[in-house]
C-alpha positions as CSV (number, residue, x, y, z in Angstrom):
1,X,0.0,0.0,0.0
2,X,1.1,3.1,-0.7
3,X,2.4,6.1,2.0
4,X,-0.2,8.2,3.0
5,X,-1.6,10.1,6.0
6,X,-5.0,11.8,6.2
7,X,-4.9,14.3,8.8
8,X,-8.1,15.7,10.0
9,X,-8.7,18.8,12.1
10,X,-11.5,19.7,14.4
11,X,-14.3,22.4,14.3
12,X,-13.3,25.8,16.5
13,X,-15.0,24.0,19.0
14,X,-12.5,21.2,19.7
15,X,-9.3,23.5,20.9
16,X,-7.1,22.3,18.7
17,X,-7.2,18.8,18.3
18,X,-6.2,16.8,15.3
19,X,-7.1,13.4,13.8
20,X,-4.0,11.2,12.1
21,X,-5.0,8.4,10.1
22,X,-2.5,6.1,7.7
23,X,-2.0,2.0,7.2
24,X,0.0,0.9,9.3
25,X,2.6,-2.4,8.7
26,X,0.7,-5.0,10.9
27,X,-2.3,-4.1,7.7
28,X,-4.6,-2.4,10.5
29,X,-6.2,1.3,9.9
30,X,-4.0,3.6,12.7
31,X,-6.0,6.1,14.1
32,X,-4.2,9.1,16.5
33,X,-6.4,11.7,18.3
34,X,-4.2,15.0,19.8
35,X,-4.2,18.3,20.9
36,X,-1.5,20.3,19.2
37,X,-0.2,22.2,22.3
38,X,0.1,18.4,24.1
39,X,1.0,16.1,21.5
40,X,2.3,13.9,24.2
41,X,-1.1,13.2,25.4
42,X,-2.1,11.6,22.2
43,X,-4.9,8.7,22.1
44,X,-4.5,6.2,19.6
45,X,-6.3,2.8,18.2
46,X,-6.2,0.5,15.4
47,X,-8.5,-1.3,13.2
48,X,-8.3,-4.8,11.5
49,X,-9.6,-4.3,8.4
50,X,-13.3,-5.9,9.7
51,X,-13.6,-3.1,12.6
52,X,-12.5,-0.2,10.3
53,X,-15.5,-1.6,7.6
54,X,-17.6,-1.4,10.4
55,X,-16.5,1.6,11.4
56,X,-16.8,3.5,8.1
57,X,-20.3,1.9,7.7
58,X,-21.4,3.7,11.3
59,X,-20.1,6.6,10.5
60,X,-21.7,7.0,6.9
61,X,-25.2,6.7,8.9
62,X,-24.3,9.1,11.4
63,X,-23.0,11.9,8.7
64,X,-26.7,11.4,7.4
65,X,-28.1,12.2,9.6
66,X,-26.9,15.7,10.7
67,X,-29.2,18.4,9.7
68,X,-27.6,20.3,7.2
């Protein structure tokens, strides 16, 4: 797979925190949650390839249904 990082950051109403996600090499999805000014006090998880399928699938339903 190739080398890439998505990097997601949060609404004004999440202090600065920021989302890293990439493959990782044990083929899991690599998920890091930080706050810029304490990136020492990050929070990560990983997904087998099952959970993160899952995951996208929940998160698709709850994007719909926000008001827009």
């Amino acid at each position: 797979m190739e080398n890439t990082k998505f990097i997601f950051t949060g609404t004004e109403n999440s202090d600065g925190q920021e989302m890293q996600m990439y493959f990782n090499a044990y083929d899991e999805i690599f998920i890091k949650v930080y706050n810029w000014e304490t990136p020492e006090l990050a929070e990560y998880i990983t997904l087998n390839k099952a959970t993160a399928a899952k995951f996208s699938k929940v998160l698709k339903r709850e994007i719909s249904k926000i008001e827009s």
